[in-house]
TORKOL-4160 file (C-alpha; in steps of 0.2 Angstrom, whole numbers, padded with zeros to 4 digits, m for minus):
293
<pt num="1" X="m0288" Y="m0038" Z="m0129"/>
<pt num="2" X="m0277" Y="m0024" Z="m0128"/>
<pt num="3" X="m0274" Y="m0028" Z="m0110"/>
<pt num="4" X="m0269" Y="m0044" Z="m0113"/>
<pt num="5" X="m0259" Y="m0040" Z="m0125"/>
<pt num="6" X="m0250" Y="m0026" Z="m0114"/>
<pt num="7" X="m0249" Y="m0041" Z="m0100"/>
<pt num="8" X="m0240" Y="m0051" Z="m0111"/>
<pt num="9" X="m0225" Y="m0036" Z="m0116"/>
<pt num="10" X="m0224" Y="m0032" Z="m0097"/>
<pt num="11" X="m0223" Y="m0054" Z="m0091"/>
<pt num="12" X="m0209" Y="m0052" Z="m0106"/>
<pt num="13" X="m0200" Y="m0036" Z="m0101"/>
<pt num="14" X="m0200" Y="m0047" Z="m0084"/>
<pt num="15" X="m0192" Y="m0062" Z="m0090"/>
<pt num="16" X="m0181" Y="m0051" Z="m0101"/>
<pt num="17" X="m0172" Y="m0042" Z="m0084"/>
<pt num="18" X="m0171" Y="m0059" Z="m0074"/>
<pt num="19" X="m0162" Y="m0069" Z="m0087"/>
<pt num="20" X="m0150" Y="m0055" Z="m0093"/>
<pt num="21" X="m0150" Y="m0054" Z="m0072"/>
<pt num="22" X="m0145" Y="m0072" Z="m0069"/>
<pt num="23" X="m0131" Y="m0069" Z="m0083"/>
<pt num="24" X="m0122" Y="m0056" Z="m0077"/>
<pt num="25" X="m0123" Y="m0064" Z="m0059"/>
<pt num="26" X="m0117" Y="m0081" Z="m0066"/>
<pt num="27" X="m0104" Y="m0070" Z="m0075"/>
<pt num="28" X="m0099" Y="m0061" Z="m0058"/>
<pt num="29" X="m0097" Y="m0078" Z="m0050"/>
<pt num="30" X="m0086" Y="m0085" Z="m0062"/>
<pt num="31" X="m0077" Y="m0069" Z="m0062"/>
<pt num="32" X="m0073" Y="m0072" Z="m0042"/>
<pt num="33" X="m0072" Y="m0091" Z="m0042"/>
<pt num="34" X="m0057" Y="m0089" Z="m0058"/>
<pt num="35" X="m0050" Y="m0076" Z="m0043"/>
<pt num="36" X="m0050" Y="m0087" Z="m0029"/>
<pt num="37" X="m0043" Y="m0103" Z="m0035"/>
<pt num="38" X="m0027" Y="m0092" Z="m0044"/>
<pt num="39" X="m0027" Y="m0085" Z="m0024"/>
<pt num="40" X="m0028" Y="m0102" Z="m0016"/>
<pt num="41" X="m0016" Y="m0112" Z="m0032"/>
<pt num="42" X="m0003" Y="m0099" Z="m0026"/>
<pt num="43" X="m0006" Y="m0100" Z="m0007"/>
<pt num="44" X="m0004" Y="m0118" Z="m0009"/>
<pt num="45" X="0012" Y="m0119" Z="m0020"/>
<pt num="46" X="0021" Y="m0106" Z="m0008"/>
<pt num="47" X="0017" Y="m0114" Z="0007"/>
<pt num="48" X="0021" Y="m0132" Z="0000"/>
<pt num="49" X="0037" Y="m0127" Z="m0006"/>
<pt num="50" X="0040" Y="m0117" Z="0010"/>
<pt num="51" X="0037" Y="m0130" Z="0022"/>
<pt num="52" X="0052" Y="m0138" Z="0030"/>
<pt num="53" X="0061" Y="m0123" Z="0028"/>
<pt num="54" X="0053" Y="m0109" Z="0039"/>
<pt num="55" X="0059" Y="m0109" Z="0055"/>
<pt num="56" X="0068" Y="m0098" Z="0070"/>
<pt num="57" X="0083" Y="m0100" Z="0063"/>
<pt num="58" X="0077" Y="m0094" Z="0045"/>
<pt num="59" X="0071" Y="m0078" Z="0054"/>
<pt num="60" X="0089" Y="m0077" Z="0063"/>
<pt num="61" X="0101" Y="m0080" Z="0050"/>
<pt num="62" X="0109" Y="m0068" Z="0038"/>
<pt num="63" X="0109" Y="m0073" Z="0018"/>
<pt num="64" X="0120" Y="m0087" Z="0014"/>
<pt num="65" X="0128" Y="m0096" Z="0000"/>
<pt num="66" X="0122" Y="m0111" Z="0008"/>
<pt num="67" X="0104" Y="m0113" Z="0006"/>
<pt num="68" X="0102" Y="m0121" Z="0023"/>
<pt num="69" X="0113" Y="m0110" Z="0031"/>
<pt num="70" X="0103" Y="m0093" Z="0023"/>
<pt num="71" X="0090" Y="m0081" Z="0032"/>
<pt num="72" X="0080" Y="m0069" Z="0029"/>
<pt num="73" X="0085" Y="m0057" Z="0045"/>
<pt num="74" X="0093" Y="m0043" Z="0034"/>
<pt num="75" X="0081" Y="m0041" Z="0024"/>
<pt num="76" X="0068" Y="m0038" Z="0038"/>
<pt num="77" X="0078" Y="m0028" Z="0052"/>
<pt num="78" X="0080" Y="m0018" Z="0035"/>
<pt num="79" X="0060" Y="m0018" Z="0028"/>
<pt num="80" X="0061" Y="m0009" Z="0047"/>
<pt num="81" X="0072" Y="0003" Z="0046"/>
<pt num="82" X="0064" Y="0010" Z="0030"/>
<pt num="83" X="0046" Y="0010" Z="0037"/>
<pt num="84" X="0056" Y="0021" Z="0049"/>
<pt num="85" X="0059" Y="0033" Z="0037"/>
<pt num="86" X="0046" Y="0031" Z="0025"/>
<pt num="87" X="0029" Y="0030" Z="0038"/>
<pt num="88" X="0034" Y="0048" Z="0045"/>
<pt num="89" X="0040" Y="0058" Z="0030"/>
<pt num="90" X="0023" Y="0049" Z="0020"/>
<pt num="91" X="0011" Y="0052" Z="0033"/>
<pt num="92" X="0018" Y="0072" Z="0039"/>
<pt num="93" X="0018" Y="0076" Z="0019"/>
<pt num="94" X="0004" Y="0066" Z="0014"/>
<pt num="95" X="m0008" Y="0074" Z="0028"/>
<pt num="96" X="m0002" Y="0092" Z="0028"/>
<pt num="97" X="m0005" Y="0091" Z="0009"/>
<pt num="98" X="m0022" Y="0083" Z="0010"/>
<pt num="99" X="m0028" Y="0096" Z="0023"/>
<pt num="100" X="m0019" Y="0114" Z="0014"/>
<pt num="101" X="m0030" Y="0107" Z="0000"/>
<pt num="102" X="m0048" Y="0105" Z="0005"/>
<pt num="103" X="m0045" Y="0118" Z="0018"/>
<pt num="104" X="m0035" Y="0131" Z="0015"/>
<pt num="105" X="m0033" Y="0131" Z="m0003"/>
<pt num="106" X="m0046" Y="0141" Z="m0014"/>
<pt num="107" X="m0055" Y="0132" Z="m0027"/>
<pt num="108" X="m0049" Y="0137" Z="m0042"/>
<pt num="109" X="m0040" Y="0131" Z="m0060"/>
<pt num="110" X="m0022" Y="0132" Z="m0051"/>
<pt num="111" X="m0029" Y="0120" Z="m0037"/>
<pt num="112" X="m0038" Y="0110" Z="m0048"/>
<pt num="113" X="m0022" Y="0106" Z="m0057"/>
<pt num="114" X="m0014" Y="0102" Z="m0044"/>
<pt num="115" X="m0025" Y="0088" Z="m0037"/>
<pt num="116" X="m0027" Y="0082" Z="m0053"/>
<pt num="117" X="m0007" Y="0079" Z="m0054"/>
<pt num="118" X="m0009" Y="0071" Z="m0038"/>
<pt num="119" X="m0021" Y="0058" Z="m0043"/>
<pt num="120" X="m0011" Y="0056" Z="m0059"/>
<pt num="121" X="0004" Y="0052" Z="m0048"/>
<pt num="122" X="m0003" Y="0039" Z="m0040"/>
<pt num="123" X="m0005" Y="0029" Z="m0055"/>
<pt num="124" X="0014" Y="0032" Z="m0061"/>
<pt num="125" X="0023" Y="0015" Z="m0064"/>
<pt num="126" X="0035" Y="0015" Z="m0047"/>
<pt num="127" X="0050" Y="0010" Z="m0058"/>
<pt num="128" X="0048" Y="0032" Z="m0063"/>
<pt num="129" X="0050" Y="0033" Z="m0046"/>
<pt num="130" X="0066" Y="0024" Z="m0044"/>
<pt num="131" X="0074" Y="0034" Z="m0059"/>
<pt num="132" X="0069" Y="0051" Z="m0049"/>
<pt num="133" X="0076" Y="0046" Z="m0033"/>
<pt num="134" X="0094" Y="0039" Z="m0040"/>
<pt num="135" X="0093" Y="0056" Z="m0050"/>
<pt num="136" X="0088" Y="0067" Z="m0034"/>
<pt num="137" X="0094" Y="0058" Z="m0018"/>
<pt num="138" X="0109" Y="0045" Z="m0025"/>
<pt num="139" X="0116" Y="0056" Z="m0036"/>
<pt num="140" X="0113" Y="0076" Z="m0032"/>
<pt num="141" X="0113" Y="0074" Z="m0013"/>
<pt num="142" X="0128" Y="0060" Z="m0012"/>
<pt num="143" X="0117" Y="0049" Z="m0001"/>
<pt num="144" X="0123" Y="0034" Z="m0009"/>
<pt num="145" X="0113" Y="0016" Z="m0007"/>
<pt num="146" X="0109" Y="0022" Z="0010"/>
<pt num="147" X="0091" Y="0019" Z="0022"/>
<pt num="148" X="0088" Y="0035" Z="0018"/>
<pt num="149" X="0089" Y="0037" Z="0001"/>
<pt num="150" X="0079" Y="0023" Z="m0002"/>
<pt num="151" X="0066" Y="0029" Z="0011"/>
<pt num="152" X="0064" Y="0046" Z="0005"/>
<pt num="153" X="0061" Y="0037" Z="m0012"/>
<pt num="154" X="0049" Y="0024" Z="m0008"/>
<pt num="155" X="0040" Y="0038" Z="0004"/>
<pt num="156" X="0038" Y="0047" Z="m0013"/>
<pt num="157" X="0031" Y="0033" Z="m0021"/>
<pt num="158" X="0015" Y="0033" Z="m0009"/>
<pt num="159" X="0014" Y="0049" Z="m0004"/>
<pt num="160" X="0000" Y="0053" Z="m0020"/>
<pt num="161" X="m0011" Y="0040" Z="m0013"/>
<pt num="162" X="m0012" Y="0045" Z="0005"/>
<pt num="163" X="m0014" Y="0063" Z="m0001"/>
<pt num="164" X="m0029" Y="0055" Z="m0009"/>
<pt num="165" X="m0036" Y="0043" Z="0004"/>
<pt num="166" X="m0033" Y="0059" Z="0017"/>
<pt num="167" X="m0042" Y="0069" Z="0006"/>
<pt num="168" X="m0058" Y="0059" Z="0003"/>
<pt num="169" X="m0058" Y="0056" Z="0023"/>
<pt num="170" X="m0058" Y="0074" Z="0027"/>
<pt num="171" X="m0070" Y="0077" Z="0013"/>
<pt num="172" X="m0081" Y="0064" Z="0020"/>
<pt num="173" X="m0083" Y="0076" Z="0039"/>
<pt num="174" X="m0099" Y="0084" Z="0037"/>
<pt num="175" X="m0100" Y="0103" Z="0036"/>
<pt num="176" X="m0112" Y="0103" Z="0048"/>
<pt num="177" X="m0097" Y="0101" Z="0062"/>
<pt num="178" X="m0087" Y="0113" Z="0055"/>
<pt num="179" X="m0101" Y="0126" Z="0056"/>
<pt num="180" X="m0104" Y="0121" Z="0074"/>
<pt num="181" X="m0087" Y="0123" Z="0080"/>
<pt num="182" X="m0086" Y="0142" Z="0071"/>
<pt num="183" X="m0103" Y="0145" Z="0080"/>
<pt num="184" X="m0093" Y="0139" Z="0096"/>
<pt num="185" X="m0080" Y="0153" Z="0094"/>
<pt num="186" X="m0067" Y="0140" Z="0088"/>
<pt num="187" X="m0053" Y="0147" Z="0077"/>
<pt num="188" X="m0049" Y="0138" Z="0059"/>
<pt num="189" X="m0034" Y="0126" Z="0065"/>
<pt num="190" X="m0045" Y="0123" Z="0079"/>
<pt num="191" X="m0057" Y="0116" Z="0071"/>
<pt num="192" X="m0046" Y="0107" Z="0060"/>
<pt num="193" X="m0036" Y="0099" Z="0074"/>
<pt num="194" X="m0052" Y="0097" Z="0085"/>
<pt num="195" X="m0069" Y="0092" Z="0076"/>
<pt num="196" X="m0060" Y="0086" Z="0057"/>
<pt num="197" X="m0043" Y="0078" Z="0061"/>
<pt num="198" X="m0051" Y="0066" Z="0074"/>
<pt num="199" X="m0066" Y="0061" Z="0062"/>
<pt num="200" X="m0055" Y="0057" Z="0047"/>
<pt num="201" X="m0042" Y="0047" Z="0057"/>
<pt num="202" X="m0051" Y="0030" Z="0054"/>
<pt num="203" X="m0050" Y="0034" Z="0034"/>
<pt num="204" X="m0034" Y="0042" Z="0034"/>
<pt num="205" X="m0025" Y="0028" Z="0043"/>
<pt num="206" X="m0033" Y="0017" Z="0033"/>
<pt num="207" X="m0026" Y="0022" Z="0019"/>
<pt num="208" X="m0010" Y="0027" Z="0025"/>
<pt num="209" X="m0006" Y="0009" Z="0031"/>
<pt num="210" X="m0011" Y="0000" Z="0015"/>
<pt num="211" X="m0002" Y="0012" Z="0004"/>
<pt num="212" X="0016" Y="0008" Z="0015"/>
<pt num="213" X="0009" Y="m0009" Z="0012"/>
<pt num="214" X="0014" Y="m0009" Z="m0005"/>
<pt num="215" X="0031" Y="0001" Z="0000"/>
<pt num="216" X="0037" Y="m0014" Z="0011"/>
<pt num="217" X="0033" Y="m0027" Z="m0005"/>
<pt num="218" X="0039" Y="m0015" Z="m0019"/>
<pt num="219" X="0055" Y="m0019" Z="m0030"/>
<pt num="220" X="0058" Y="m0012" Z="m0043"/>
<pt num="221" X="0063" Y="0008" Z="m0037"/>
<pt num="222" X="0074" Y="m0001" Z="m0026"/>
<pt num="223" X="0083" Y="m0012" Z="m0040"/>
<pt num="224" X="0084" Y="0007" Z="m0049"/>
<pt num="225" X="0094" Y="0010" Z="m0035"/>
<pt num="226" X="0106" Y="m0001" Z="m0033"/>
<pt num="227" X="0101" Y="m0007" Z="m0017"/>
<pt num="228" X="0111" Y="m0024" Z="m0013"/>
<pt num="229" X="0103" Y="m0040" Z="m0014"/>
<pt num="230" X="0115" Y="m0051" Z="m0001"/>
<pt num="231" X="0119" Y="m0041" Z="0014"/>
<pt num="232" X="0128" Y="m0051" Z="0028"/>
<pt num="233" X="0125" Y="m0037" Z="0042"/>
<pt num="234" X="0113" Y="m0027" Z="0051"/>
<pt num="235" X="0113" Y="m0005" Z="0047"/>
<pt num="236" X="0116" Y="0005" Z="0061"/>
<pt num="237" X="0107" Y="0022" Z="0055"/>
<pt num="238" X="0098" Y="0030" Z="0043"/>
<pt num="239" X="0116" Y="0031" Z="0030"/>
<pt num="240" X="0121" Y="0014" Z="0030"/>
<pt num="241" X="0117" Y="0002" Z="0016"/>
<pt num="242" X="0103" Y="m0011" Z="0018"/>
<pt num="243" X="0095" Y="m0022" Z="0009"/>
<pt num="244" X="0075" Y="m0029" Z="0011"/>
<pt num="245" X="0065" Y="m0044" Z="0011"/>
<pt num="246" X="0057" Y="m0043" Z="m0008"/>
<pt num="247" X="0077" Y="m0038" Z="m0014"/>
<pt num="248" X="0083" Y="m0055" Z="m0004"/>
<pt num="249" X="0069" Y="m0067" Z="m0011"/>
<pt num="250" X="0073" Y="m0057" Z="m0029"/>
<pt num="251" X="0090" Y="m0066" Z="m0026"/>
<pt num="252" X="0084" Y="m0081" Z="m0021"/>
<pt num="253" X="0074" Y="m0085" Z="m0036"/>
<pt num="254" X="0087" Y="m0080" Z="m0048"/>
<pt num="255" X="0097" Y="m0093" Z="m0039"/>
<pt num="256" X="0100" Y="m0109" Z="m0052"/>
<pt num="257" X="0100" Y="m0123" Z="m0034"/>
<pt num="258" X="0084" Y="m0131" Z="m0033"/>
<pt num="259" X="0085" Y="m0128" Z="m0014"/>
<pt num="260" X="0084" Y="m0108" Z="m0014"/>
<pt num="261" X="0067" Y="m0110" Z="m0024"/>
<pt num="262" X="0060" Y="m0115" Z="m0007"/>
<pt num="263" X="0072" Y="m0103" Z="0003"/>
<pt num="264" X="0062" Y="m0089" Z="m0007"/>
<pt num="265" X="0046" Y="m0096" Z="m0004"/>
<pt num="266" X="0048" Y="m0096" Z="0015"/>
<pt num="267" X="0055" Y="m0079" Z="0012"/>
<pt num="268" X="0039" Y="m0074" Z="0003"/>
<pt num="269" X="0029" Y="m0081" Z="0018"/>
<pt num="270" X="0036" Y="m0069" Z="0030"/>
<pt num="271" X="0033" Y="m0055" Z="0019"/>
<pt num="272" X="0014" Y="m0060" Z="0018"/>
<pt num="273" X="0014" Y="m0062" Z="0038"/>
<pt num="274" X="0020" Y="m0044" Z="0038"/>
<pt num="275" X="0007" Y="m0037" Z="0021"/>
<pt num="276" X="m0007" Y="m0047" Z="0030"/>
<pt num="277" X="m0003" Y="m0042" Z="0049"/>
<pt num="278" X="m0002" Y="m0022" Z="0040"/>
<pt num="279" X="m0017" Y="m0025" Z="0032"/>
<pt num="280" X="m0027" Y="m0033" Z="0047"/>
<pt num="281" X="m0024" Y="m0016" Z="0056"/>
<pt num="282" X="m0032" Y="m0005" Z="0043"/>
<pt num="283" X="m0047" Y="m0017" Z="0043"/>
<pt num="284" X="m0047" Y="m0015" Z="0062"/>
<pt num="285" X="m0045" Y="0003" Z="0062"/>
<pt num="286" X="m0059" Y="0005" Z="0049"/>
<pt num="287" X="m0073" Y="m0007" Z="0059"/>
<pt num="288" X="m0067" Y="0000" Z="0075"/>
<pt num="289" X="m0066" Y="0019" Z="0075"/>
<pt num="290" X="m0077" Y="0022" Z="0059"/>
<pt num="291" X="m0091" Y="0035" Z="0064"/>
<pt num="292" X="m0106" Y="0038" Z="0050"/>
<pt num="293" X="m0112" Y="0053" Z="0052"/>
């Protein structure tokens, strides 16, 4: 009877998992379906509205007052010129950072602070980051609305989070190679530059290229700022004034003509073209170069 009995608790406890495990599934589901259709609802309204609209000579032209006559080419000959600035002063800082920290630098509480204000960073609204570089680069240093202001800004904005991705990537090479390349004679830096560097490349990439991902779609420390929004040229250095594709499709929507509604949309088509294309290199990088060890 008492078997039975203990049966009965056990077919129960059974039944009890699945259906709470069927609810959190159904609940998971929903959760991705509600994600998707915003996703394809947006997708679909950009594309709609940019249709008709994006062609060669939206990619050639400079920014009108004429929504037929207006283009998008500023804004992305400048989107380049500030990866120009931003991708080597991120990646050279970020980097050298990550690898003085899980290298070099002894474990202790002044360390520990420190990566814990960089991981605080990098949940900072960017808008903080705008007022720091009008403050530090617009003002102090006189370097006006210029490439380089804004790229030593937005480089400050994503700096934190490639610190973080290149440190978990270096934290992720086993000790077991570093140990080998001591017992091999091999100095410090050369087993960093050897053995480390080359295994952490895949995560460190990867990371790197999302984080100037969100550089090339950011606004907002630009708008700080003061970087134009209609600029009918191209910069010829790093201290000219530019503008970019998020400032120019920031115009166009606050535009009151009907017809600059779907210049912005095309506009915002090239910018996911450029985000996806970025994107599609980190996944590569990731599924072609990524060693488990």
């Amino acid at each position: 009877m008492e078997k039975l009995v203990d049966k009965q608790k056990v077919v129960q406890n059974m039944m009890g998992r699945i259906i709470k495990n069927n609810f959190f599934k159904f609940i998971f589901f929903l959760s991705t379906l509600f994600g998707l259709i915003v996703l394809v609802v947006l997708l679909y309204r950009i594309f709609t509205q940019a249709i008709g609209w994006l062609d060669a000579d939206f990619l050639q032209n400079f920014p009108s007052r004429r929504p037929e006559r207006a283009g998008i080419k500023a804004g992305l000959v400048g989107s380049l010129w500030l990866m120009v600035i931003v991708a080597p002063v991120s990646l050279i800082l970020g980097v050298g950072t990550a690898i003085y920290l899980e290298e070099y630098a002894k474990k202790n509480r002044f360390t520990d602070f420190i990566q814990t204000n960089i991981s605080n960073l990098a949940g900072v609204p960017s808008i903080v980051f705008g007022l720091l570089g009008l403050t530090i680069f617009v003002r102090e240093l006189g370097l006006g609305r210029s490439v380089l202001a804004a790229g030593l800004t937005m480089s400050l904005l994503v700096l934190p989070v490639i610190v973080v991705a290149a440190q978990e990537a270096i934290r992720a090479v086993p000790n077991q190679l570093r140990e080998a390349s001591y017992g091999m004679g091999a100095t410090k830096w050369q087993t960093i530059y050897r053995i480390v560097l080359p295994a952490a490349i895949p995560g460190i990439l990867t990371g790197s290229i999302l984080a100037l991902s969100r550089a090339i779609g950011e606004t907002a420390p630009l708008v700080v700022l003061g970087i134009p929004t209609f600029i009918a040229y191209l910069p010829n250095g790093i201290l000219d004034t530019f503008t970019v594709m998020p400032m120019q499709i920031y115009n166009w929507t606050g535009r009151p003509q009907e017809e600059f509604q779907h210049v912005a949309a095309a506009g915002i088509v090239v910018l996911l073209v450029v985000l996806i294309f970025m994107n599609s290199i980190a996944v590569f990088i990731r599924n072609k170069f990524q060693k488990r060890y």
